[in-house]
N, C-alpha and C positions, 0 to 999 in steps of 0.2 A: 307721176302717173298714179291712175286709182288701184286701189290694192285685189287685187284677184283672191288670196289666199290667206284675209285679214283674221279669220275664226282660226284658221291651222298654225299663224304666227301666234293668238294670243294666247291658245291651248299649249304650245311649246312653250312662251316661257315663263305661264304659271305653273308647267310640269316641272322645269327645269329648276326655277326659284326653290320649289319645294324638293327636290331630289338636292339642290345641294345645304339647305338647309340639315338632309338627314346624313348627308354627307361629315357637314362641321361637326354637328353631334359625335361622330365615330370619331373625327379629328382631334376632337377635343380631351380624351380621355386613351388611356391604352388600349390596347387593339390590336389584334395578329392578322398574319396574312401566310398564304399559302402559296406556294407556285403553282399556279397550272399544269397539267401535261404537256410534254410536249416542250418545256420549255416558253410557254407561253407567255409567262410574267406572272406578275402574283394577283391575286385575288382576294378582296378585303368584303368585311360584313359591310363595308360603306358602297361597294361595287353592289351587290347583292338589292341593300334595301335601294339605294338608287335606281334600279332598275324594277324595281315594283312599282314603284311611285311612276316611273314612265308609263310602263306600260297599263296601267289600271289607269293612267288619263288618258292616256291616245286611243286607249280601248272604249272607254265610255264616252268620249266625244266622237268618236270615229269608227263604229264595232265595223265595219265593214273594211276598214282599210287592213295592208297587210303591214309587218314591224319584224325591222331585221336589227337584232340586238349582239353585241357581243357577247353578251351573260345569258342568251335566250337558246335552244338548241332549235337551228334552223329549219324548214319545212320545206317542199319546192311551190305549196301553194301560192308564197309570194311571187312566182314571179310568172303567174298572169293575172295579177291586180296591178292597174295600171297607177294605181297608188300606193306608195310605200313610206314607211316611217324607217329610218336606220338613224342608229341609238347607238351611243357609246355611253353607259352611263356613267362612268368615273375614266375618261384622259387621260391619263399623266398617273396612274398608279402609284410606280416606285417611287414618284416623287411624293403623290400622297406619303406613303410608308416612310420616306426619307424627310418628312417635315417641310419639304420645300413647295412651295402654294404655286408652283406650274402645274394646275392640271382642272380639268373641266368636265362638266358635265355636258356633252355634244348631241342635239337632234336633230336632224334632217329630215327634209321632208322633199320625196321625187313623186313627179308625175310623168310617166311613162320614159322613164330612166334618165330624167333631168332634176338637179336641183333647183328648186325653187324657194325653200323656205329653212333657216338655219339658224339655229339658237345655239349661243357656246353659253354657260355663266361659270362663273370662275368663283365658286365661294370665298374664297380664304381671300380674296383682293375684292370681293363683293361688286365685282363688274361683269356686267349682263349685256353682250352684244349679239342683236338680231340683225339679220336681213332677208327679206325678199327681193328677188332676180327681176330686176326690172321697176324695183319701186324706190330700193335705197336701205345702206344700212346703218343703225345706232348703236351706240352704246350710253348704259343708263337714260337709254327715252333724246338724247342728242344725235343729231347727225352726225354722219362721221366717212371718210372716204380716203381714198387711196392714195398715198402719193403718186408723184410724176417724174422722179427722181428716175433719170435714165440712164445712166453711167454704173457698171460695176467699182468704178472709182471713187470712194466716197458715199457705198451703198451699204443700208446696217441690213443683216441675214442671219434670220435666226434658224440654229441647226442642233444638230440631234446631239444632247451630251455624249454620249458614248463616241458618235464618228467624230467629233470633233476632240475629245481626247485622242484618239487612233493619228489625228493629225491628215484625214482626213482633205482638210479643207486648209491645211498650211500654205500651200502655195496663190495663196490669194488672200493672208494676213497682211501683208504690207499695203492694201488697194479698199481692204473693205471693214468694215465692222463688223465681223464673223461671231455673231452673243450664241452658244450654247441653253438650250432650254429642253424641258421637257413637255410632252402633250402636242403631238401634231397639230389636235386640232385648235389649239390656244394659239399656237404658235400662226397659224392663219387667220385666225380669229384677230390676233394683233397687225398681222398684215392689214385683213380688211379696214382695220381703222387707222390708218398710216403712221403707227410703231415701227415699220419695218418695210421696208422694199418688198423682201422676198423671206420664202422658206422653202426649201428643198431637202431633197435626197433620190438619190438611184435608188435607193433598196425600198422594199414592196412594202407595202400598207393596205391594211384592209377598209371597208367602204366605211366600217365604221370611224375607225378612227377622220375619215376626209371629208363624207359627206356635208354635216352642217358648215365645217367650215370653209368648204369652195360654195356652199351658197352664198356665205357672207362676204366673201370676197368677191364673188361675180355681182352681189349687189350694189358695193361697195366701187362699181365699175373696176376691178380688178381680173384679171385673167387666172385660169387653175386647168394645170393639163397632168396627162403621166409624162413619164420621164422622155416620154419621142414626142412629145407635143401635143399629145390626142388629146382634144376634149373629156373627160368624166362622163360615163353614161352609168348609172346606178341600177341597182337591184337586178345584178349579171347571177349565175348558176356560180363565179366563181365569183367571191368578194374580193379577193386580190387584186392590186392594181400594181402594176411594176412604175416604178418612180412616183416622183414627188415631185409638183413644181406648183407653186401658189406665190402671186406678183402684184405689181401694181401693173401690169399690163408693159409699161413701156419697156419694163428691163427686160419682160421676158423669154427675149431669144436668144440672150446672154447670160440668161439663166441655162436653159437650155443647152449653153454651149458647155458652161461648166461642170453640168452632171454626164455630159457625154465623153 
């Protein structure tokens, strides 16, 4: 299919290239990190300058669109522009902070609360996977698609360090490949290019952390709902979404079963 939204796919991931180019820079050398309020997670000068770099392109190619950031202090303006950018600019944090290269730089791109366009790049593995909703998705410039793998029996699922420490997800070690990772939205991102069946969780995530990567999975013809099966609709008053479930489409009602 011809592309609808080919200027806002190649504006994301010249932004994203360069966001985590400033990324490895901080990576590269020592560097502190703070916790947020709140218990939020921590927060590094690589979160910071990555999200300047976002937003100073999505702004100059797009000054009229609105941009919901997790490093940005939100407005209500955004949500009657029936265009939205939502931006995580550094994924997978504690893993940055922990040296472990699960974590991404995520953009998303909604038109009237649907994803349509999703850039994950993943510096430290220097894999760059886009797609748009109805055209298909890539990683480094290759196509790339979902599995078909329909069985929870013999299904690899990548899930959240911490629940899967807690043991969590014990009762379905003997049936599945249950890989522990960090970065939500990496972790769908690997989905979209058939690394993985599924990723899930019951507990809540915000839009930034999901949006780019249920675009790329819905392009990637994969299926991404909350934890009751609803569709994703984006740029809501509340950015929390209760549950997790990001598929190759066929397992997903057995996904579904399992977080209920």
């Amino acid at each position: 299919m011809s592309s609808t939204y080919a200027r806002e796919l190649e504006v994301a991931k010249a932004a994203a290239l360069k966001a985590g180019q400033a990324i490895l820079d901080v990576w590269s050398r020592d560097f502190k990190s703070v916790e947020k309020d709140g218990g939020k997670g921590p927060l590094t000068e690589a979160d910071l300058a990555a999200n300047d770099i976002l937003i100073q392109a999505i702004t100059a190619a797009f000054p009229d669109d609105a941009i919901l950031s997790e490093e940005t202090v939100d407005t209500p303006e955004r949500l009657s522009n029936r265009r939205c950018w939502i931006i995580d600019p550094l994924d997978g944090t504690r893993e940055f902070t922990l040296k472990i290269p699960e974590f991404c730089v995520s953009v998303g791109f909604v038109v009237d609360g649907e994803a349509v366009v999703g850039v994950l790049y993943n510096p430290a593995t220097n894999e760059l996977i886009a797609g748009e909703v109805g055209v298909g998705t890539t990683i480094n410039g290759a196509g790339a698609a979902v599995t078909n793998h329909s069985d929870v029996q013999g299904g690899r699922f990548l899930v959240s360090r911490s629940e899967h420490k807690k043991g969590w997800f014990d009762d379905w070690n003997a049936d599945a490949d249950l890989v522990p990772m960090g970065s939500v939205a990496w972790k769908f991102g690997l989905v979209s290019v058939g690394r993985a069946e599924a990723s899930f969780t019951p507990k809540p995530r915000n839009e930034w952390d999901l949006c780019g990567g249920v675009a790329c999975i819905l392009a990637a013809g994969g299926q991404a709902t909350d934890g009751k099966g609803i569709p994703y609709r984006f740029n809501r008053p509340d950015p929390l979404h209760i549950g997790v479930c990001g598929t190759n489409g066929a397992i997903h009602d057995a996904i579904l079963k399992m977080i209920q």
